[in-house]
C-alpha positions in Angstrom: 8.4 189.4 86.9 5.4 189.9 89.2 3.2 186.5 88.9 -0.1 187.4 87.6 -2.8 186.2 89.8 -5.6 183.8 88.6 -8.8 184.6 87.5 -11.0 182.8 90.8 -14.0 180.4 89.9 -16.8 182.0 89.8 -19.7 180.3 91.9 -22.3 179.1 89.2 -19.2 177.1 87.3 -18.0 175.7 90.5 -21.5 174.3 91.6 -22.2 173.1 88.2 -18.5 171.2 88.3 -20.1 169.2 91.9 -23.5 168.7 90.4 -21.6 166.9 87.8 -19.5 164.8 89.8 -23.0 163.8 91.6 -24.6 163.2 88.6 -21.7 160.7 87.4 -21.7 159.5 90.8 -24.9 158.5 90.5 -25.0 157.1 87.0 -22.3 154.7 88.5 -24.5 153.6 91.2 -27.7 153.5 89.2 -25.3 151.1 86.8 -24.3 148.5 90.2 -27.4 148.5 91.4 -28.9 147.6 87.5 -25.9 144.7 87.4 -27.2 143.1 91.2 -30.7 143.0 89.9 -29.9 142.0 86.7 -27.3 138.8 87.8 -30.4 138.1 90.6 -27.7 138.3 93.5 -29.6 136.9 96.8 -27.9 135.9 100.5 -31.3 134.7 101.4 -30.8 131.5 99.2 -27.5 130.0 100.5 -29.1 131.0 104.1 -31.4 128.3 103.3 -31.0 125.0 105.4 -31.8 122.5 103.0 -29.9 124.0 100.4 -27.1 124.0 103.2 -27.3 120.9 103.7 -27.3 119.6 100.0 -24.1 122.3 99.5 -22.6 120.3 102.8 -22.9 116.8 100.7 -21.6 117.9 97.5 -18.7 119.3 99.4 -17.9 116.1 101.3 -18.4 113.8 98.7 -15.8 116.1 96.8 -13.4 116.4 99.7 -13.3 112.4 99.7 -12.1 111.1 95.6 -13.0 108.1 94.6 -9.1 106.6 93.8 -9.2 103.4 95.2 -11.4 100.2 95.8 -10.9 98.4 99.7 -12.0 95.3 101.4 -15.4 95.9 103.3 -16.4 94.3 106.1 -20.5 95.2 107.4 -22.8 94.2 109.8 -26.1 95.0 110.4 -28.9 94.8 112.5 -32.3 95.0 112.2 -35.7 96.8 113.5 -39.4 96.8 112.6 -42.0 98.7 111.4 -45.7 98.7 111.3 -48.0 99.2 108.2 -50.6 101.4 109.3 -50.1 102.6 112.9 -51.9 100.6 115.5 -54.2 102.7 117.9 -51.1 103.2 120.6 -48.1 104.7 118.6 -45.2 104.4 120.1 -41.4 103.5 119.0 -39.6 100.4 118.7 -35.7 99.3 120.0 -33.4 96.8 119.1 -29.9 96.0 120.5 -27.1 93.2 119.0 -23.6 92.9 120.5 -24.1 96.2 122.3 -25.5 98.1 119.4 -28.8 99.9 120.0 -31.3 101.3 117.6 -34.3 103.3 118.2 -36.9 104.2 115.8 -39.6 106.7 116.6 -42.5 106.4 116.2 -42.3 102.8 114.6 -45.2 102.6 111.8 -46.2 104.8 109.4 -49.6 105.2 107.4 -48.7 107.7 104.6 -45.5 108.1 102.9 -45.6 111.8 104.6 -45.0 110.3 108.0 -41.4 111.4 109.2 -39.9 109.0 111.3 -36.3 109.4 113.1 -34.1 106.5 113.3 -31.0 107.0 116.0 -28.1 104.4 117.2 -25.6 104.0 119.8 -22.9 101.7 120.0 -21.6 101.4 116.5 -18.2 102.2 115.2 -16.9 105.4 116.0 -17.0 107.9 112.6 -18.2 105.3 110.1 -20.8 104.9 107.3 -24.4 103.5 107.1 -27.1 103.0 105.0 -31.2 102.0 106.5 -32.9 100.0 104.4 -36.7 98.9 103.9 -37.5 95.2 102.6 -41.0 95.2 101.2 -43.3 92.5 101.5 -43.8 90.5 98.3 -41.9 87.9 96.4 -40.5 90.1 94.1 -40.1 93.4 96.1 -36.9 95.4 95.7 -35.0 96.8 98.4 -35.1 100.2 98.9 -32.6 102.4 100.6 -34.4 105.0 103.2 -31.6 107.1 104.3 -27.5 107.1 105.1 -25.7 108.0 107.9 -22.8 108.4 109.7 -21.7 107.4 112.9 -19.9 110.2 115.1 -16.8 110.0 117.2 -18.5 108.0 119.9 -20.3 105.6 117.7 -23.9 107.0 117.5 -25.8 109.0 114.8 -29.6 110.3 114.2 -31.7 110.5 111.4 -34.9 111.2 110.3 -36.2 109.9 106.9 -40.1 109.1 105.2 -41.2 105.9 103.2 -41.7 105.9 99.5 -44.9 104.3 99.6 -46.8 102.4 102.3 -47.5 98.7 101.7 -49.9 97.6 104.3 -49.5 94.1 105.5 -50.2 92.3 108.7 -47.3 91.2 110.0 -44.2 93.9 111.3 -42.0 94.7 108.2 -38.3 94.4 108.4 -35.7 97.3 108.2 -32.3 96.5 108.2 -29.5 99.1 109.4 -26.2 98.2 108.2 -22.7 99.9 109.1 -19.7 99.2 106.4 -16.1 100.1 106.5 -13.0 99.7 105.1 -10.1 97.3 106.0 -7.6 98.1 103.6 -6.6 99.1 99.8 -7.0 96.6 96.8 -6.3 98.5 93.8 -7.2 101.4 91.9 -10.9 102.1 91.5 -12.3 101.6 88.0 -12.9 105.7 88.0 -9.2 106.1 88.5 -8.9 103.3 85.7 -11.4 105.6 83.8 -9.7 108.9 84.6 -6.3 107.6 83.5 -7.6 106.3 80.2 -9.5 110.1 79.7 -6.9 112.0 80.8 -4.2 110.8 78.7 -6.5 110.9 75.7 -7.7 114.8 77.0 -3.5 115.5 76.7 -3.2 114.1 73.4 -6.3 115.6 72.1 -4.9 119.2 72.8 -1.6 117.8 71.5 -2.8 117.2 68.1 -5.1 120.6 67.7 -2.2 122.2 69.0 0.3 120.7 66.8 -1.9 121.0 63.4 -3.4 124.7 64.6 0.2 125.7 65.1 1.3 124.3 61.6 -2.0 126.3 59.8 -1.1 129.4 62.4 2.7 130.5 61.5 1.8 131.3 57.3 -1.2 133.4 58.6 0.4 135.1 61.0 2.4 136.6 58.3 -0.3 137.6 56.5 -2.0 139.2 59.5 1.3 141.1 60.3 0.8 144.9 59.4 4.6 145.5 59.0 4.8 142.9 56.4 1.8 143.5 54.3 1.6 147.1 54.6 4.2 147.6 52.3 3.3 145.5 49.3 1.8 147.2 46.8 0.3 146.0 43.2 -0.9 147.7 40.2 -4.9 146.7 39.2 -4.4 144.4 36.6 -1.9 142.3 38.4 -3.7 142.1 41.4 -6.8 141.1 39.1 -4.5 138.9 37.3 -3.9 136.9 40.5 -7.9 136.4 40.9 -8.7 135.1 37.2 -5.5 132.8 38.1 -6.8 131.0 41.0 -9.8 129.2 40.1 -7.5 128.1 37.0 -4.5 127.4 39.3 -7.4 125.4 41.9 -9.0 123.2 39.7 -5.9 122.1 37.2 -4.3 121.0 40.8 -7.1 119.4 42.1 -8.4 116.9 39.1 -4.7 116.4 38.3 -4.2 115.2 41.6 -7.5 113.3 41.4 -6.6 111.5 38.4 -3.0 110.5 39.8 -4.7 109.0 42.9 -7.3 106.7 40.5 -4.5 105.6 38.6 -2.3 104.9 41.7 -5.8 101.9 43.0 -4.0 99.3 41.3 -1.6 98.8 44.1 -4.8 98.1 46.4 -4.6 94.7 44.6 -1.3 94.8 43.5 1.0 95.5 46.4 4.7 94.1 45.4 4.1 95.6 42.1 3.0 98.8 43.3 5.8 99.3 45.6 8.4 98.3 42.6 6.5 100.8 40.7 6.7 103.7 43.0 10.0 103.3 43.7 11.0 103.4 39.6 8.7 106.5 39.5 10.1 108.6 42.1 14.1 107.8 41.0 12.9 109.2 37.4 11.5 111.9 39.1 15.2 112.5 41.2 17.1 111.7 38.1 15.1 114.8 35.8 15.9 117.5 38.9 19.6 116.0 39.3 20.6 116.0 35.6 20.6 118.9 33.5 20.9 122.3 34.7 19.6 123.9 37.8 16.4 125.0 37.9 16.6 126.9 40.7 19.2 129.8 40.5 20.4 133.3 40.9 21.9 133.4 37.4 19.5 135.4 34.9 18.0 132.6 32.3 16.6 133.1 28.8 13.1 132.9 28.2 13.7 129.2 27.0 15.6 128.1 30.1 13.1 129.5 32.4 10.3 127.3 30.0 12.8 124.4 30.3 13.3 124.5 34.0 9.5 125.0 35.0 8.3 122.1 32.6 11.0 119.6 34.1 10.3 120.7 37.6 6.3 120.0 36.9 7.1 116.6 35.6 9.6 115.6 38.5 6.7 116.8 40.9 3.9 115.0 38.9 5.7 111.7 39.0 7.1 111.9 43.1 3.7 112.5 44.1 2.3 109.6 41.6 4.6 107.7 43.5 3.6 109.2 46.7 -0.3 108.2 46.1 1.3 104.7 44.9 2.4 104.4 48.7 -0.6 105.8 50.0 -2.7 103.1 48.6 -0.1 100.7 49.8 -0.1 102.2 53.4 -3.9 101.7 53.4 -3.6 97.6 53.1 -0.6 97.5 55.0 -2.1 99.7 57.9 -5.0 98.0 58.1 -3.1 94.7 58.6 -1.2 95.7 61.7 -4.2 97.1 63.0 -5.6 93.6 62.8 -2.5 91.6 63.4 0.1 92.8 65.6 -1.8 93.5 69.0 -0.2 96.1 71.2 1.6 97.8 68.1 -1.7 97.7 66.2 -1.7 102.0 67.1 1.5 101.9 64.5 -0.5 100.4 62.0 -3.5 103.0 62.8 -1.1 106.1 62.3 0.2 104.6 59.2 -3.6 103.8 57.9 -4.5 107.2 59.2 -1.7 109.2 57.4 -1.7 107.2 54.2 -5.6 107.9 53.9 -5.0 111.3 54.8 -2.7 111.7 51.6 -5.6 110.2 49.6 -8.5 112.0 50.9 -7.0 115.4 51.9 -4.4 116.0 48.6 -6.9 117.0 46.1 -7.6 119.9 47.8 -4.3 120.9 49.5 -2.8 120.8 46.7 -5.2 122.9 44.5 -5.2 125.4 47.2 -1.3 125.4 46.4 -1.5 125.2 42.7 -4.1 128.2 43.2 -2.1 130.4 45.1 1.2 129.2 43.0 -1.1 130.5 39.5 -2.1 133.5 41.4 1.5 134.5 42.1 2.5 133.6 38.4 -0.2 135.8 37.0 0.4 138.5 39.3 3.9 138.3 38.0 2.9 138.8 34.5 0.0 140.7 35.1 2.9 143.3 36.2 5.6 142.9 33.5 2.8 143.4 31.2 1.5 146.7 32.5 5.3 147.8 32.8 5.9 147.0 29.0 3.0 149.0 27.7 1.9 152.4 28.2 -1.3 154.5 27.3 -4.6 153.4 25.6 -3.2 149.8 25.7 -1.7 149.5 29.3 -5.6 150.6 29.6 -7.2 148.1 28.1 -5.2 145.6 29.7 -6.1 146.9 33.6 -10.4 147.2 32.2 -10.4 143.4 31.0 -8.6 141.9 34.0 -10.7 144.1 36.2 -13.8 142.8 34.6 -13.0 139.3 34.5 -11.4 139.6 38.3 -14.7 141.1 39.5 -17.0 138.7 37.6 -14.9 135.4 39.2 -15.0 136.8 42.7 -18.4 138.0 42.8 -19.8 134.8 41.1 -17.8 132.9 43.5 -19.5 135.1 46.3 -22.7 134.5 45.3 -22.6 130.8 44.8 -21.4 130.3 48.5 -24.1 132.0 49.3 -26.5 130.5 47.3 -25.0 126.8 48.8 -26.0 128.7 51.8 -29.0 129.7 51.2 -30.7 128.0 48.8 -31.9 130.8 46.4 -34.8 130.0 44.3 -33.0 132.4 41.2 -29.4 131.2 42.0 -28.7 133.6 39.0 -29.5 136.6 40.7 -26.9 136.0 42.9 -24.3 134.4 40.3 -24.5 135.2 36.6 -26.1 138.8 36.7 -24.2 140.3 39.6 -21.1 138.8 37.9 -21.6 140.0 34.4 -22.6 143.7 35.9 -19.9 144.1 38.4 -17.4 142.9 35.7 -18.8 145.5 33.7 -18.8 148.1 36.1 -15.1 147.4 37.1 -14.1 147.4 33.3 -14.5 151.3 33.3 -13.0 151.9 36.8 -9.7 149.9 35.4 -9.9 151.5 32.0 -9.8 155.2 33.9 -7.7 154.7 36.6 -3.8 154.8 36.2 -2.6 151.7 34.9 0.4 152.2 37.2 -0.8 153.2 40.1 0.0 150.9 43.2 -2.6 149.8 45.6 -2.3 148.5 49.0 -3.4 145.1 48.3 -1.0 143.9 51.2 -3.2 146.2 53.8 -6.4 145.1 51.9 -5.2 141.2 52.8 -3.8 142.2 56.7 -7.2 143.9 57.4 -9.6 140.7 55.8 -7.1 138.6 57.6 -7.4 139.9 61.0 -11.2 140.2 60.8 -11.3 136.3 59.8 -9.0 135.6 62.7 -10.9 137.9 65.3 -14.6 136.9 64.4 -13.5 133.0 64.8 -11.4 133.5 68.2 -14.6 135.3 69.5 -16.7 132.2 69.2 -16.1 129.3 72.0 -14.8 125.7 70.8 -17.3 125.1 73.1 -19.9 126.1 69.8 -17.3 124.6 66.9 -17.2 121.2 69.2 -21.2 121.2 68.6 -21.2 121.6 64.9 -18.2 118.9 64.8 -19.8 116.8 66.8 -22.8 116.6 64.7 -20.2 116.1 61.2 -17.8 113.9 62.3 -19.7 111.9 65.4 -19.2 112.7 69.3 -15.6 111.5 70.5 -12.1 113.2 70.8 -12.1 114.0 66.7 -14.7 116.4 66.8 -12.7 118.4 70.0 -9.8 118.0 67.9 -11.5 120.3 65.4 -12.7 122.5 67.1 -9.5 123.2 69.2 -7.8 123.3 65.8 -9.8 126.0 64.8 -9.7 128.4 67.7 -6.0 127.3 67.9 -5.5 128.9 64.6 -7.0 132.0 65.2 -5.5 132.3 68.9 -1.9 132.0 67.7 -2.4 133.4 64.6 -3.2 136.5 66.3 -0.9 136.0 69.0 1.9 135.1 66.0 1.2 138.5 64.1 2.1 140.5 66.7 5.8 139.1 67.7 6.6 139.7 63.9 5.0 143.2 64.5 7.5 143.6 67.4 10.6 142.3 65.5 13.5 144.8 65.5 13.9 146.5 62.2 17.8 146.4 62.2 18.5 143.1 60.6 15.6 143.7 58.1 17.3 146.5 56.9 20.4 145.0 56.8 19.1 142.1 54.8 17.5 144.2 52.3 20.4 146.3 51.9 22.2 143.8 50.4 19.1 143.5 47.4 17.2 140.2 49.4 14.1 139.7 48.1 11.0 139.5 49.8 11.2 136.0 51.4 14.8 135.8 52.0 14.4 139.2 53.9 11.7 137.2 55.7 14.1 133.9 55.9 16.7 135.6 57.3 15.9 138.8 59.5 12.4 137.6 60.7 12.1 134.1 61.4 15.1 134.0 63.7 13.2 137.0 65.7 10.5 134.9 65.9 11.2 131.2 66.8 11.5 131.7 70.4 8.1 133.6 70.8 6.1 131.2 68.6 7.5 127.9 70.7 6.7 130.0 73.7 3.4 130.4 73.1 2.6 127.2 71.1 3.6 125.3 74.6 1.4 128.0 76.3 -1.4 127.0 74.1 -1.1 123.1 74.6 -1.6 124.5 78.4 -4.7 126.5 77.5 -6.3 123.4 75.0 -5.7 121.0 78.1 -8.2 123.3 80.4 -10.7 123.7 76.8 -10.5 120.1 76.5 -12.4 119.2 79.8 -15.2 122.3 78.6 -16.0 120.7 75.3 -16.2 117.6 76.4 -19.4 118.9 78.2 -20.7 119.1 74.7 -19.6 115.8 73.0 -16.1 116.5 72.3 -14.5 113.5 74.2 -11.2 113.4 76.6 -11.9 113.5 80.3 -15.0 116.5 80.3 -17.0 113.7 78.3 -17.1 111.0 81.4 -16.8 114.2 84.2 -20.3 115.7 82.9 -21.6 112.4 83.2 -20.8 111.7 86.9 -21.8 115.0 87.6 -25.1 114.7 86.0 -25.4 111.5 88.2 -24.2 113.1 91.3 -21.5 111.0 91.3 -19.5 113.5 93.2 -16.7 111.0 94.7 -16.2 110.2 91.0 -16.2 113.4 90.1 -13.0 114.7 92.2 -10.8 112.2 90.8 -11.3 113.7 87.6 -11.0 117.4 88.5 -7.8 116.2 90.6 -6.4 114.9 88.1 -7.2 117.9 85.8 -5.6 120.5 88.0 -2.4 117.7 88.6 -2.1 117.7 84.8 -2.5 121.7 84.0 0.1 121.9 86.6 2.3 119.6 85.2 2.4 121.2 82.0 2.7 125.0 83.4 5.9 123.4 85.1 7.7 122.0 82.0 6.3 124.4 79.9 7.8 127.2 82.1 11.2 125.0 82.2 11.4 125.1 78.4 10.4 128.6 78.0 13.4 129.7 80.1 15.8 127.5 78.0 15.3 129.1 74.6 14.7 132.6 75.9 
């Protein structure tokens, strides 16, 4: 077949193809030489001498930690100076033990005058410092300038007086060498360091440890494979809102009123103990005896009543038992604290748990009772629409629409009006509530009763927004807000690292469950699992080995956030580095970054080990 030639370029398209390429060209340049004026980039300024010099400091002081303290031996010598200059200016020299000093010129009558102060004969590469001793009974020394000697012994300097104090007679400047003979012991900024660092670990530790806890349920929920495929009818998913606030509240003053009656044993602590322990045997005895409330054998309508009341009693009384002990932990952590020295830290994490349980439960477990009424009335919000059909099935979608949308929007609006501080709170509560549940009575009276909608995708999507939007804030900005609630100190960079942990490995967790091979998934559901034993037993398994991968990972990456928000109040090793850096404490300063990088290393290392053993 003859090949068919092509049709040549004509000239006008081919220049116009170049003057775009130019044109891009340039927009490119245009756009560096925008970023170079915009980040003020400038080889003039580290040209400058002085600044050289400072840089020069900074750098040696760094290159030379502060780890240890030594015996000193000194010795000085000393010169004079004149208070204002005589007629004839000229210098002055002074020689000990074969040390010389020369000052030039040797008085001064504003503190503008430069002078330049040089020696020979000193130890070879060794420190110095010049010093000026006023006249006056109560005159403080003041420190004119440092040096340090070079390999022969000699040095040069030039330095100016803070003020001139005319007197008389000559005024005395001492110049004093001082070296090191030996070691002694560990600095107190290696003391320091130690003490910070160990409290920077365990500071990532916990927000690791809790973030990773609060990260693995939400990664589920932020997993598209999971969620995209549950779908609800509209009045069981409005079911499950008007059950919440129900579920919420009935958990949270039960609770309550469990934990005021528990107080006795704050007075009361034998008692109390025999008390909880009776409670929670009753408790084991009503699950053990009787038949089992949790089964795969289909139950009648009374059984299921009978299982679900005696499974609510059993876990009423263990956890009035468990607030029994809470109270009793209380007294009895407080005592060690007091009274057993070194393992007083035992009676601080039993103080610290046991108030945890009394301050935190009201509202852990209404969260829990919430979601456990919203799954119930989604539940029966479902059966019920299934059972009916027509005008009815209708009716029953229009009022749990309306009374969905009027709890959720009043909800809305009264965070915001907590917020905000409206001066109508019930334009933003009451009226938006009673017109959107109006509005959404006619949407769920017309739409089809039994029509599905993606309420998992609706969750995935809110989910993922929540978890972007708070990992693109710094804990560097959460450690501010904390530190304000809570007081500056390691607890406040605990919370804020527990909250960008969360979102971090939340994000990072939804994505190795969106990666997990479908195979055993479909196996598991081919044999009629449910929902959460398909996620028992053909995703978790997937799973475990990327989630401890990247929860040891994380510790890594808290360690390194941990010396940042410190900057800002948030404790560990940041806290005390800021401070020597703000006093130009740069020997200090080292020690801590040493020990920083020797730490991050560290972990990278056994981190690294342990990935490789469960991969």
């Amino acid at each position: 077949m003859e090949k068919i030639p092509q049709q040549e370029e004509s000239a006008g398209r081919h220049a116009l193809k170049i003057g775009v390429k130019m044109l891009l060209v340039l927009i490119v340049i245009y756009i560096f030489a925008y970023g170079v004026g915009v980040t003020k980039i400038n080889l003039e300024e580290p040209q400058d001498p002085q600044r050289q010099a400072v840089t020069t400091r900074v750098i040696r002081a760094l290159a030379r930690p502060d780890f240890f303290t030594y015996h000193e031996e000194s010795r000085s010598m000393d010169v004079t100076v004149v208070m204002p200059c005589p007629a004839v200016v000229k210098g002055v020299q002074s020689s000990l033990e074969g040390r010389v000093v020369t000052m030039v010129p040797n008085c001064v009558n504003t503190n503008q005058d430069v002078l330049t102060i040089s020696g020979t004969g000193f130890r070879p590469r060794t420190d110095g410092i010049v010093r000026w001793y006023p006249p006056g009974a109560v005159a403080t020394t003041r420190a004119l300038t440092s040096f340090r000697t070079d390999g022969e012994g000699n040095f040069e300097e030039t330095f100016s007086f803070p003020d001139v104090r005319i007197t008389e007679e000559p005024q005395r400047i001492e110049v004093e060498e001082q070296w090191n003979t030996g070691i002694s012991g560990l600095s107190e900024t290696s003391k320091i360091t130690i003490e910070k660092i160990i409290e920077t670990i365990f500071l990532a530790l916990m927000a690791t440890t809790v973030g990773t806890i609060l990260a693995v349920p939400i990664s589920f929920l932020a997993a598209r494979n999971i969620m995209e495929k549950v779908g609800l009818p509209l009045a069981s998913i409005m079911s499950a809102v008007v059950a919440i606030p129900f579920g919420y509240f009935l958990g949270f003053y039960v609770t309550q009123l469990l934990l005021n009656m528990a107080e006795f044993a704050n007075a009361q602590i034998g008692l109390g103990f025999v008390v909880a322990t009776a409670v929670a045997v009753i408790s084991l005895l009503i699950l053990r005896f009787g038949p089992p409330i949790f089964t795969d054998e289909p139950q009648s309508l009374g059984q299921s009543i009978f299982s679900a009341v005696r499974l609510l009693i059993s876990s009423l009384l263990m956890f009035y038992a468990i607030a029994i002990l809470a109270n009793i932990g209380v007294e009895f952590g407080l005592w060690m604290r007091d009274e057993l020295g070194f393992f007083s830290i035992l009676g601080n994490l039993i103080y610290l748990i046991s108030d945890a349980i009394r301050v935190l439960s009201p509202l852990t477990i209404g969260i829990l009772m919430g979601l456990v009424a919203a799954s119930l009335g989604s539940r029966y919000g479902q059966e019920a629409i299934l059972r009916v059909d027509g005008v009815p099935a209708r009716l029953i979608t229009g009022v749990t629409s309306a009374l969905g949308a009027g709890i959720a929007i009043f909800a809305i609006g009264s965070a915001l009006n907590w917020l905000y501080q409206f001066d109508n709170p019930q334009y933003w509560t009451r009226y938006p509530a009673v017109i959107g549940g109006l509005i959404m009575f006619g949407i769920g009276f017309f739409v089809d009763p039994k029509k599905h909608f993606p309420i998992g995708f609706w969750i995935y999507t809110f989910t993922r927004s929540v978890l972007n939007i708070i990992r693109s804030i710094e804990p560097l900005i959460y450690v501010i807000v904390f530190a304000v609630w809570v007081g500056i100190g390691p607890f406040a960079g605990v919370l804020a690292l527990t909250i960008h942990t969360v979102a971090a490995l939340g994000k990072l967790f939804s994505e190795q469950v969106e990666n997990i091979a479908e195979g055993p998934i479909e196996a598991i559901t081919a044999t009629g699992a449910n929902s959460l034993q398909m996620i028992v037993f053909a995703v978790i398994p997937q799973i475990i080995p990327p989630y401890i991968a990247f929860t040891l990972y994380r510790w890594d990456i808290n360690v390194r956030f941990s010396t940042i928000i410190g900057f800002a109040g948030g404790g560990g090793i940041g806290f005390v580095l800021v401070q020597n850096i703000n006093l130009l404490k740069y020997r200090q300063a080292a020690v801590m970054m040493i020990a920083i990088a020797v730490v991050v290393m560290s972990l990278d290392y056994v981190s690294s080990k342990i990935r490789t053993r469960i991969n």
